[in-house]
C-alpha positions as CSV (number, residue, x, y, z in Angstrom):
1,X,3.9,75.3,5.9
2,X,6.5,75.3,3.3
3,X,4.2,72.7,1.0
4,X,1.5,75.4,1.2
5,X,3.4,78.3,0.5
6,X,5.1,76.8,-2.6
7,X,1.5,75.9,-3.7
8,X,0.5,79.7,-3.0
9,X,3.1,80.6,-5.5
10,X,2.0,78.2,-8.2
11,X,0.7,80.3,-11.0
12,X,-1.9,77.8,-11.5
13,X,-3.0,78.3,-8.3
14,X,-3.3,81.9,-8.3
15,X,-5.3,81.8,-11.4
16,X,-7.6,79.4,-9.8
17,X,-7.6,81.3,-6.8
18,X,-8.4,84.6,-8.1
19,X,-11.2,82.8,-10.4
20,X,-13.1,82.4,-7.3
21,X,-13.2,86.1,-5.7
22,X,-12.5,88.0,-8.4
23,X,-16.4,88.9,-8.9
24,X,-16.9,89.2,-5.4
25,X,-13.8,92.2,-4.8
26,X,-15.1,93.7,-8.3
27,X,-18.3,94.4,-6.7
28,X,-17.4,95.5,-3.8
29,X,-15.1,97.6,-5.0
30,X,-17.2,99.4,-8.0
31,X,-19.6,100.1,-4.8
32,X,-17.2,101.3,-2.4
33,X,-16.1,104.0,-5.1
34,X,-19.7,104.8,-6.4
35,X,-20.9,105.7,-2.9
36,X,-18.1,107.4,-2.0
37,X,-17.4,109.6,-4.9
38,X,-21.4,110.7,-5.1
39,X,-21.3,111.2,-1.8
40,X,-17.8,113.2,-1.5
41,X,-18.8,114.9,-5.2
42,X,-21.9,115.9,-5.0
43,X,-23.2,115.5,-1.3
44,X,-21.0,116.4,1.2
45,X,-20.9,120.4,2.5
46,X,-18.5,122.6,1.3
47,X,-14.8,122.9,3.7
48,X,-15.2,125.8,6.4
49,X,-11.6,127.1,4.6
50,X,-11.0,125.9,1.7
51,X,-15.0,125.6,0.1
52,X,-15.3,122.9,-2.2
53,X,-11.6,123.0,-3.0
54,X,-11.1,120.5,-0.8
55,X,-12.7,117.7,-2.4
56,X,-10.4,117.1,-4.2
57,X,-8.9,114.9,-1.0
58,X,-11.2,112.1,-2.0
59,X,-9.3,111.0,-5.1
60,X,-6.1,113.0,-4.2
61,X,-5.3,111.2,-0.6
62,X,-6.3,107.5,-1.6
63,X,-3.9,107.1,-5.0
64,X,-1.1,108.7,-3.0
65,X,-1.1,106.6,-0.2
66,X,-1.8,103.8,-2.9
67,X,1.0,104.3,-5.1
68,X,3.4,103.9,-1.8
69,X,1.1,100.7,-0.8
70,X,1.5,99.6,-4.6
71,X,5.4,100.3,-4.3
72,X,5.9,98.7,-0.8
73,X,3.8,95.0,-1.9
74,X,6.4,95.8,-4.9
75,X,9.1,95.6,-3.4
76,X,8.1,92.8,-0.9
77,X,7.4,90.3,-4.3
78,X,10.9,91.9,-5.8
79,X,12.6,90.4,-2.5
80,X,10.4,87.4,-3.2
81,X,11.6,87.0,-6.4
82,X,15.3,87.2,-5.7
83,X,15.2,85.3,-2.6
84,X,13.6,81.9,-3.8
85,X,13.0,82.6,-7.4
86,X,9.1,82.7,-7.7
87,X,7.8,83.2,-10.7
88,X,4.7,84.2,-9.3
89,X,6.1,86.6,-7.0
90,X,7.2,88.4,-10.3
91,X,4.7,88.4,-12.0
92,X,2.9,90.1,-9.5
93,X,6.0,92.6,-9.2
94,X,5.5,93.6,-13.1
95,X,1.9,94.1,-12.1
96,X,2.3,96.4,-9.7
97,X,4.2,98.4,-11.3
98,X,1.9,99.8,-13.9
99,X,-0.8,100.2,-11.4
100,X,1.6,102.1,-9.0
101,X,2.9,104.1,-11.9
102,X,-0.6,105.4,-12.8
103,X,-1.6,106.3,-9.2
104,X,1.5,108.1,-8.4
105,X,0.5,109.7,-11.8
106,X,-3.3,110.4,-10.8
107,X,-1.8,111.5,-7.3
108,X,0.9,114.1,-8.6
109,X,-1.8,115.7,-10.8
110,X,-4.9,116.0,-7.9
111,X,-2.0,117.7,-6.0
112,X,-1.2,120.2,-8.7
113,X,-5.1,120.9,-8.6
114,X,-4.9,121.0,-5.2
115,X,-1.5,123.6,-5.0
116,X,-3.6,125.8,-7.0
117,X,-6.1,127.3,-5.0
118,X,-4.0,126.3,-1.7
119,X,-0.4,127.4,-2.5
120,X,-1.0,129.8,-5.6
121,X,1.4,127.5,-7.9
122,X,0.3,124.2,-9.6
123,X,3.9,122.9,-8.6
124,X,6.7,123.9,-6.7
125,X,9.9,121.8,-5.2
126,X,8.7,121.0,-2.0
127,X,10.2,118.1,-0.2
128,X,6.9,116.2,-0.5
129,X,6.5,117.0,-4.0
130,X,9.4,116.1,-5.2
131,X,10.0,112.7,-3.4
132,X,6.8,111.8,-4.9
133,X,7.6,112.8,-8.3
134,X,10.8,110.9,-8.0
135,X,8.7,107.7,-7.2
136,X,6.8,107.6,-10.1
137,X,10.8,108.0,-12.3
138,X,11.4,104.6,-10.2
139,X,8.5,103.5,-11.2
140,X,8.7,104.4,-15.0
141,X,12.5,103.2,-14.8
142,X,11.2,99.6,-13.3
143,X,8.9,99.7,-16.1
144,X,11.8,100.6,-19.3
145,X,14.3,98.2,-17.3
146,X,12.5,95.3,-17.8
147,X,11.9,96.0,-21.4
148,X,16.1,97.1,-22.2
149,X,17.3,93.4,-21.4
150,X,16.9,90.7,-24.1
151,X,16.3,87.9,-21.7
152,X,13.5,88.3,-19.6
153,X,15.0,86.7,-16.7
154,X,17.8,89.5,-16.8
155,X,15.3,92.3,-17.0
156,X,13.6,90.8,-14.5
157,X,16.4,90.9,-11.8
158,X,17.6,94.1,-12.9
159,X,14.1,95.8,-12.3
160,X,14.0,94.2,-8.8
161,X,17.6,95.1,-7.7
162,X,16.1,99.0,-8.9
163,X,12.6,98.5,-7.1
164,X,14.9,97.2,-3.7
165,X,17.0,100.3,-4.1
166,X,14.0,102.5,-4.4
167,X,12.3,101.4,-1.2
168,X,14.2,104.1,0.9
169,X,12.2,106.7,-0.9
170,X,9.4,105.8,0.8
171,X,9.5,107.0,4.8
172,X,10.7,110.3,2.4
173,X,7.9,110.8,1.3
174,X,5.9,109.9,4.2
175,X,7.5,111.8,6.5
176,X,8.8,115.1,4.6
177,X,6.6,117.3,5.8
178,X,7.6,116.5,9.5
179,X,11.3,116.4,9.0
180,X,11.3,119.5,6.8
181,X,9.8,122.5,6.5
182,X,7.4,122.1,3.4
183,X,4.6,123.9,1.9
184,X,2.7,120.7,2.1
185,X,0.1,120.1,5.1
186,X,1.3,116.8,7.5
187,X,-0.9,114.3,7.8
188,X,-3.9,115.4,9.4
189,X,-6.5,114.3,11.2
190,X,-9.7,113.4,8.8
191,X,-12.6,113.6,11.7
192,X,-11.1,117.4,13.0
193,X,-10.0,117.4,16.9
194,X,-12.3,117.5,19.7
195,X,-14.4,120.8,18.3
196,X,-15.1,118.3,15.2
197,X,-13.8,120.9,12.7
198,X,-14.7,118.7,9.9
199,X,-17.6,116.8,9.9
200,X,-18.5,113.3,9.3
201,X,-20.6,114.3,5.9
202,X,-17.0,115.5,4.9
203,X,-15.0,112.6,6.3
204,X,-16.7,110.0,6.0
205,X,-16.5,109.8,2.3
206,X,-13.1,109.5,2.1
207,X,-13.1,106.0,3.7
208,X,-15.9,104.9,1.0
209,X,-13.2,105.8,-2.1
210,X,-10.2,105.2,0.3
211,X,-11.1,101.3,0.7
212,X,-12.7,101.4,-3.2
213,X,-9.3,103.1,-4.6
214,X,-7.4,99.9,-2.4
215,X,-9.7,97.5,-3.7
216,X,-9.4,98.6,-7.0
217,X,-5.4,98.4,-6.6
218,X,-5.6,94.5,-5.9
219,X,-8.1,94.4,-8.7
220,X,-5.9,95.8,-11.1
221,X,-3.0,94.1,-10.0
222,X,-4.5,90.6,-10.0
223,X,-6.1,91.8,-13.4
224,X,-3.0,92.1,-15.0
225,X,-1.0,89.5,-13.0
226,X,-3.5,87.0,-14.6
227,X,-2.9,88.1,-17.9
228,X,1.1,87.3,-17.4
229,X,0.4,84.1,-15.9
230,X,-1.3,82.8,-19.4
231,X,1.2,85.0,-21.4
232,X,3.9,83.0,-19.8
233,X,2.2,79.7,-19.2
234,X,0.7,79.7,-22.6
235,X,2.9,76.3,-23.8
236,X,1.5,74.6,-20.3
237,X,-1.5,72.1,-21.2
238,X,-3.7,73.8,-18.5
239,X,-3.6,77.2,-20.4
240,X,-4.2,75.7,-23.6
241,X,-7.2,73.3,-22.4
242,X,-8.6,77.1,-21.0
243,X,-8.4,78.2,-24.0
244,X,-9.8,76.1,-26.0
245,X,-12.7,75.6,-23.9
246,X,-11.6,72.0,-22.6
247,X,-11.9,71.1,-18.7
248,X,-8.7,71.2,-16.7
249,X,-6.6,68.3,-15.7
250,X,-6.0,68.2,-11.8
């Protein structure tokens, strides 16, 4: 078990890995986000409240449930990374931490769309709100930190000691709107209750650009993770023999 998860971490490995079903999660994931967002956009009835207003749930929902996803597999590589020293493991921890970054960012500003029409105010201090806000300053400070230190292995450590700190901001947000009272709606029930106040035209959508939003979170992530691996593997002979062209050495 322990030989096969030091070969997991192997950069190599990965690279390999990822080779192999890379095409296969891009397509599935371009098609679980191009069904649902025709369907949710341009296809589903208007909200018996809130008119079309609401659709904004189908890009809103997904990228803020995926930048705590994004921060939680974060965190667990962080704990990776300080534990037994893969390098893998931080790699993929630098990853995530632009893609998390940009959905909290996409999230924060479907919600101020969202505040709008509900609330009357693009923004206001909410408990919700601002937890959220404050997870994409982790996320930007996890970003600068590993850019102030000189050595990369310092700036590496540093950022994960921050991203282990910042974990406890996550049942926060999650659970705000139950353990305060907050402008912001809790977590409802997509399908209505039993008089099926929203329909499955309306929520069934959100599951096609729910799982397309996740899949395009790991595509992203093992997008970019890839490009680190032959940033810092670019001396080892198998990167250069990809480069040029050659075939790899087992």
């Amino acid at each position: 078990m322990w030989q096969w998860l030091y070969k997991l971490g192997s950069p190599r490995y990965f690279y390999d890995m990822t080779t192999v079903f890379l095409p296969w999660l891009r397509g599935v994931t371009y098609f679980l986000l191009i069904v649902g967002l025709v369907w949710g956009l341009g296809f589903a009835p208007p909200d018996y409240q809130m008119k079309d207003n609401y659709r904004i749930i189908y890009i809103h929902v997904p990228t803020a449930l995926g930048a705590m996803w994004v921060y939680a597999m974060m965190a667990a590589m962080a704990a990776m990374h300080m534990i037994w020293n893969l390098k893998l493991a931080d790699m993929v921890a630098k990853s995530c931490a632009w893609v998390g970054a940009s959905y909290c960012a996409v999230g924060l500003v479907t919600g101020s769309f969202w505040g709008k029409p509900t609330w009357g105010v693009y923004w206001i201090w909410d408990a919700k709100l601002t937890a959220m806000l404050i997870l994409f300053f982790i996320y930007i400070g996890v970003i600068a930190l590993r850019s102030a230190f000189d050595s990369e292995t310092s700036g590496s450590k540093a950022a994960s000691v921050l991203t282990l700190v910042g974990v406890v901001n996550l049942p926060i947000i999650y659970y705000a709107a139950q353990w305060w009272n907050t402008l912001h709606q809790p977590p409802s029930d997509l399908g209505g209750s039993a008089t099926g106040a929203n329909p499955p035209e309306i929520w069934i959508p959100v599951f096609f650009t729910g799982f397309g939003l996740i899949g395009l979170v790991f595509l992203l992530v093992i997008l970019r993770t890839r490009n680190e691996i032959l940033w810092r593997e670019r001396r080892a002979q198998w990167v250069q023999d990809l480069v040029q062209g050659e075939p790899r050495r087992a």
